[in-house]
C-alpha positions as CSV (number, residue, x, y, z in Angstrom):
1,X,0.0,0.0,0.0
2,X,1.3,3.2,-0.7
3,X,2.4,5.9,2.2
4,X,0.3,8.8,2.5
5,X,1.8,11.8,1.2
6,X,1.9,14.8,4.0
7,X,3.2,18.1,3.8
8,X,4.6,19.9,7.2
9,X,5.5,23.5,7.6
10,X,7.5,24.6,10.5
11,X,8.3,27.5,12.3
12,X,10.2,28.2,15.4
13,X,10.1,31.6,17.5
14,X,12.1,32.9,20.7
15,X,11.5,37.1,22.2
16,X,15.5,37.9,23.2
17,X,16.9,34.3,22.0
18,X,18.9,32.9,23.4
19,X,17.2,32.3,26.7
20,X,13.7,34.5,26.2
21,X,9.8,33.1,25.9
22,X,9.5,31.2,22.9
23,X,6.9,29.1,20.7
24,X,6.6,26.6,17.5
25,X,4.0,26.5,15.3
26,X,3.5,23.4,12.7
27,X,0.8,23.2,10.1
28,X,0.3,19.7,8.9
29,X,-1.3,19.0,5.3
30,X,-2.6,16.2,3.4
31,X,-5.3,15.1,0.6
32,X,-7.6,12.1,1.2
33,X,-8.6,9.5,-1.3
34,X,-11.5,12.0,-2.4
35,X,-9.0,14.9,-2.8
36,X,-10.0,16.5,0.4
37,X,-7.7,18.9,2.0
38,X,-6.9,18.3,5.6
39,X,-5.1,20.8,8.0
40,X,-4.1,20.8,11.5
41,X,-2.3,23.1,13.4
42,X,0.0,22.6,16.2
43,X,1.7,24.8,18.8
44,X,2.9,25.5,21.9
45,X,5.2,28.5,24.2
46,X,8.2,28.0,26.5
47,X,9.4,30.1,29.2
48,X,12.6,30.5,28.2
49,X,13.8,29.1,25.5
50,X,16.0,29.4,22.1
51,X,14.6,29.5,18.4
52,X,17.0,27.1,17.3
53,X,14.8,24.6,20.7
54,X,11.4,25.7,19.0
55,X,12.2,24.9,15.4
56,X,13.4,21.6,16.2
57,X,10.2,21.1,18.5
58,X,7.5,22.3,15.5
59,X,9.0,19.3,13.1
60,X,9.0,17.1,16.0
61,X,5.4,17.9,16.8
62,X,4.5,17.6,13.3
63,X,6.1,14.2,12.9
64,X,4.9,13.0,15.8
65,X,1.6,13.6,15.2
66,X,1.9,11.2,12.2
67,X,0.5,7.8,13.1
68,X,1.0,5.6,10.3
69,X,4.8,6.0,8.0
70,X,3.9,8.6,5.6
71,X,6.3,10.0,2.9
72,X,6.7,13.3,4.3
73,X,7.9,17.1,2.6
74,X,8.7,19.7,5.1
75,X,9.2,23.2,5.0
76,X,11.2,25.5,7.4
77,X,12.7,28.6,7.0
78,X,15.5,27.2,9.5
79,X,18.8,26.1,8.2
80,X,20.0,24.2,11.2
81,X,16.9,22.0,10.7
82,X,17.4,21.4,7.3
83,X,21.3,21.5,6.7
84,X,21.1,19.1,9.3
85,X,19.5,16.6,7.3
86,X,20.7,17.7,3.6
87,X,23.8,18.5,4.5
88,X,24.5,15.2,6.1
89,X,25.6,16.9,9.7
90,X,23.3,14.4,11.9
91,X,25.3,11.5,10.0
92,X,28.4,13.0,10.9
93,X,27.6,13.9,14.7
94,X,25.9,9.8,15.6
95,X,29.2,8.3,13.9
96,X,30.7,10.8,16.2
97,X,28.7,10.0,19.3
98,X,27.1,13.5,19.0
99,X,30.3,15.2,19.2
100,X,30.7,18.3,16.0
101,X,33.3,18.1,13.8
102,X,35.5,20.3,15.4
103,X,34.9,18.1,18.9
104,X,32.3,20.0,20.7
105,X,29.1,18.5,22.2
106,X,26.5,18.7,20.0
107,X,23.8,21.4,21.2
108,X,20.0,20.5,21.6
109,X,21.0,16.5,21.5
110,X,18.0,15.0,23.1
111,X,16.0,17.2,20.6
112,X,17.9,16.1,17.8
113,X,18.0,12.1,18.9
114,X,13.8,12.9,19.8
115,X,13.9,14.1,16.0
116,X,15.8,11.8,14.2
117,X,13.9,8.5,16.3
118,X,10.8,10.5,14.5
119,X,12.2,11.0,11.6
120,X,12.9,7.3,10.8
121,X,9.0,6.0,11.0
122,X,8.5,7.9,7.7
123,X,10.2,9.0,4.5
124,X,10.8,13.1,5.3
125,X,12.7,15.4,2.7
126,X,13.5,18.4,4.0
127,X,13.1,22.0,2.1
128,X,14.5,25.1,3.1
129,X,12.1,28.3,2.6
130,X,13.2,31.7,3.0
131,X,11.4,33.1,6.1
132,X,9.2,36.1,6.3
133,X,9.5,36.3,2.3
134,X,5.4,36.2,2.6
135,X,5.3,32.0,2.0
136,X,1.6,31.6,3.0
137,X,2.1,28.5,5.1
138,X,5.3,29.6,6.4
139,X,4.2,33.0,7.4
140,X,1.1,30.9,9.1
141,X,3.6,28.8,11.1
142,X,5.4,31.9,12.4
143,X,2.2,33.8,13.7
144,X,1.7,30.4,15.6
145,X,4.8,30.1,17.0
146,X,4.9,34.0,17.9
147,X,1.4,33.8,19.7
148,X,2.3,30.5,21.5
149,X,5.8,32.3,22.6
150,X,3.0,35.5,23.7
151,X,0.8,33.7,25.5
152,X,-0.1,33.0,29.4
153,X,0.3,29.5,29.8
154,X,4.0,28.8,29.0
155,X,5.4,25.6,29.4
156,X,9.2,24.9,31.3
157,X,12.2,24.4,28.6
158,X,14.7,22.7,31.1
159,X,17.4,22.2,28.6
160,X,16.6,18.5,28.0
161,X,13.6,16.5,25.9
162,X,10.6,18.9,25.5
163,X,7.1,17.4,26.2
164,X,4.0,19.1,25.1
């Protein structure tokens, strides 16, 4: 049977990064077998947080929410998301036991290992979109992310692996 085909834009959002409130906002898309359009929208705000924390928290969300393997496309305007995947980094840092190339830790790790454990249950290419260049769905993710990092009810960021 073939994968469903799903389409996930990310965004990621942090007031004074590093260390300020911040938010994600994911907007997942697919057609059905009668070529309905389906949309949901995920996000959520941290106390204090970074935007590199929240864009890897939208596409985990995202994939997450996923509960069969779908062959996924996803869209952020965040190159350490995507270069981590296109440009092989992630490869590099596991064979590495999460150390960089130049031997430092890698930042965000139980993110990243939370990510890439998500990232295996489906087929995901990754695509880089310039952000705020008025991208409707990208420009929909960051008003998400940027009311979640806004709002009252913000959620602890203690370094280590994020739970909605």
């Amino acid at each position: 049977m073939e994968k469903m085909k799903v389409t996930l834009y990310t965004d990621g959002s942090a007031r004074g990064n590093p260390e300020g409130p911040g938010g994600y906002g994911a907007v997942l898309q697919y057609v059905d077998r009668s070529g309905t359009l389906h949309e949901r929208e995920y996000s959520a705000g941290y106390k204090k947080t970074t935007n590199n924390r929240m864009e890897l928290m939208a596409a985990i969300v995202g994939l997450e929410a996923l509960v069969k393997p779908c062959t996924v496309e996803l869209y952020s305007d965040s190159k350490y998301l995507t270069n981590a995947f296109n440009e092989h980094w992630i490869e590099g840092w596991v064979r590495r036991n999460w150390r960089t190339s130049g031997n430092d830790d890698v930042k965000n790790r139980a993110l990243w290992e939370r990510l890439l454990s998500a990232v295996h249950k489906h087929e995901v290419t990754f695509q880089w979109v310039k952000g705020h260049a008025g991208h409707p769905e990208n420009e929909r993710c960051d008003r998400l992310a940027t009311m979640a990092a806004d709002g009252e009810e913000l959620l602890d960021d203690d370094g280590g692996d994020l739970r909605v």
